[in-house]
C-alpha positions in Angstrom: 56.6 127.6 50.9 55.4 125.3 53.4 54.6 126.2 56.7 56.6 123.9 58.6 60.2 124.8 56.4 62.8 126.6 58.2 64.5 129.1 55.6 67.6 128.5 55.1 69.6 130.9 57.3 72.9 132.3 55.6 75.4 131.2 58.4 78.9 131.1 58.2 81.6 128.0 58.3 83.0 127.6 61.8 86.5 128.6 62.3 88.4 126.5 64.2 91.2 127.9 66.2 95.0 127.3 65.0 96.6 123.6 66.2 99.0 124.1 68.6 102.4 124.7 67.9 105.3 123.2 68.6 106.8 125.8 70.2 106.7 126.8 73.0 107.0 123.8 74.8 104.2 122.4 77.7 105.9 122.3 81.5 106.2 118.9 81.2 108.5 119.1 78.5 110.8 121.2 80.3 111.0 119.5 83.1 111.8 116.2 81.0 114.7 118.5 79.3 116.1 119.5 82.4 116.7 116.1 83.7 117.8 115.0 81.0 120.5 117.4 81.2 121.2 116.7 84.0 121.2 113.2 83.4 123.9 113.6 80.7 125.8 115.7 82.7 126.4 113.3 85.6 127.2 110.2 82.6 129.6 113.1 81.4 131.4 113.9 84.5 131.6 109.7 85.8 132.9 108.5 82.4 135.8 112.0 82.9 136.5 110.3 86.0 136.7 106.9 84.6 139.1 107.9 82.0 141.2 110.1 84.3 141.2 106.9 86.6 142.2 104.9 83.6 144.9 107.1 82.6 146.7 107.2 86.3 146.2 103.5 86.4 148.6 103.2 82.9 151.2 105.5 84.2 151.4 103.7 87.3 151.3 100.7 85.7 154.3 102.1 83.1 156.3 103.1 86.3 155.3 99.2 88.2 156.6 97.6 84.6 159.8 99.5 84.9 160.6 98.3 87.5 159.9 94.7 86.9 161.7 95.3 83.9 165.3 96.4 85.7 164.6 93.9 88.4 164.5 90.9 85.0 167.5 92.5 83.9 169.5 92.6 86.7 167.7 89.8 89.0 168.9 92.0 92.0 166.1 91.5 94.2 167.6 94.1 97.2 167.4 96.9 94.5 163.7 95.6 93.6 162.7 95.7 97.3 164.3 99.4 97.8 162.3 100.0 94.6 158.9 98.9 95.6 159.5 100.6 99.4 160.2 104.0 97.4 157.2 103.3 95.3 154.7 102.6 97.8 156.0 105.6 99.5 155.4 107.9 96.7 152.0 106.0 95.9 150.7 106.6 99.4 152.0 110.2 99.6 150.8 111.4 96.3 147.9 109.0 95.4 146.3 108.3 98.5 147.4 112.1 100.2 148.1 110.6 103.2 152.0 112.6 103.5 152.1 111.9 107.0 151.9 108.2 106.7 155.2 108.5 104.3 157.1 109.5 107.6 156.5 106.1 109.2 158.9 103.4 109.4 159.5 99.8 110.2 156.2 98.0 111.6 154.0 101.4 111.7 154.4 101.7 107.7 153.5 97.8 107.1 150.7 98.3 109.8 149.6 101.4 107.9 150.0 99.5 104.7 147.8 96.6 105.4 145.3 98.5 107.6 144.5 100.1 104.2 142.8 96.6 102.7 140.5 94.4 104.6 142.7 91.5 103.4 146.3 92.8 104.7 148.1 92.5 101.8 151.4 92.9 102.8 151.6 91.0 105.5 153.6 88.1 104.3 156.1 90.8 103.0 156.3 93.1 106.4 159.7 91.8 107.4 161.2 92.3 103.5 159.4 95.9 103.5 160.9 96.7 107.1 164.2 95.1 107.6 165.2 93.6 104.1 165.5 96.7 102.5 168.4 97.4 104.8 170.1 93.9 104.5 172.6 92.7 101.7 170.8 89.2 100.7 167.4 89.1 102.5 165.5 86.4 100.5 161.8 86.7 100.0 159.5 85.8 97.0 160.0 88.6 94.5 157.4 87.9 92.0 154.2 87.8 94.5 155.7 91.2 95.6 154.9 93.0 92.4 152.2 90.9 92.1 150.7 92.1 95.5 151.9 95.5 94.7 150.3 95.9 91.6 146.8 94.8 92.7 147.1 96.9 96.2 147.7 99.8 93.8 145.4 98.9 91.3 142.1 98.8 93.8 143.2 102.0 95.0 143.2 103.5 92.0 140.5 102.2 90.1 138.3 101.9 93.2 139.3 104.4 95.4 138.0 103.9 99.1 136.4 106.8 101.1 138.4 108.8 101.9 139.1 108.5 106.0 139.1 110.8 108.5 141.2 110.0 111.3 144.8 111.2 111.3 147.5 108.4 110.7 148.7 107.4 114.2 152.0 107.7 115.9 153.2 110.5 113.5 
């Protein structure tokens, strides 16, 4: 043996520690897991709204094309005009929750109607929605009524506006 050789020591292998398992998980990881819950949660509860918006929208929609219906079969456009007062009515009382409102007549209701829309939508139809419901052969243009009607009802149901906090006046 040489004086400058090292003899060979009897060492062992290294052990290296276990990877690291899958479970359980790093912080991170749960914090990525509870926002994505939460995350599907709120795309869970905006497409339930969506689809219970959707479904009023048809019934309404059924009720507005029953009426169109009787008013094509008969053509009697005072029954239509008592029909679409009576809907609105129930529309704004049940709908919009606004019961007080339903107690309003003449000019307050059309004012309360058309203060509900930027664009005053029944403005052209104030004197058939006030006076010509109670007169035997009040003309007026039917069709832009139900047209008019259906889209008032349509924005508020399938974009409802915030909901308002005043009182309806004059009650």
């Amino acid at each position: 043996m040489q004086a400058n050789e090292i003899p060979a020591l009897p060492l062992r292998d290294i052990k290296l520690p276990a990877e690291p398992g899958f479970w359980p998980l790093a912080p991170g990881w749960w914090l990525l897991l509870v926002l994505s819950l939460l995350l599907l949660t709120w795309l869970a509860v905006k497409w339930y709204r969506y689809v219970q918006k959707k479904r009023r929208w048809q019934q309404i929609e059924h009720q507005l094309a029953e009426i169109e219906l009787q008013f094509k079969q008969s053509n009697n456009k005072q029954n239509l005009l008592a029909e679409i007062s009576v809907f609105l009515r129930r529309f704004v009382k049940f709908q919009l929750q606004q019961k007080k409102a339903t107690t309003l007549a003449g000019q307050q209701w059309t004012d309360h109607l058309n203060q509900l829309q930027q664009e005053q939508p029944f403005l052209p139809f104030e004197q058939a929605l006030t006076t010509g419901v109670y007169q035997h052969n009040f003309d007026y243009d039917a069709t832009e009524l139900l047209k008019t009607t259906r889209q008032f009802i349509k924005q508020h149901v399938m974009k409802p506006a915030k909901p308002q906090t005043q009182e309806v006046a004059n009650v």
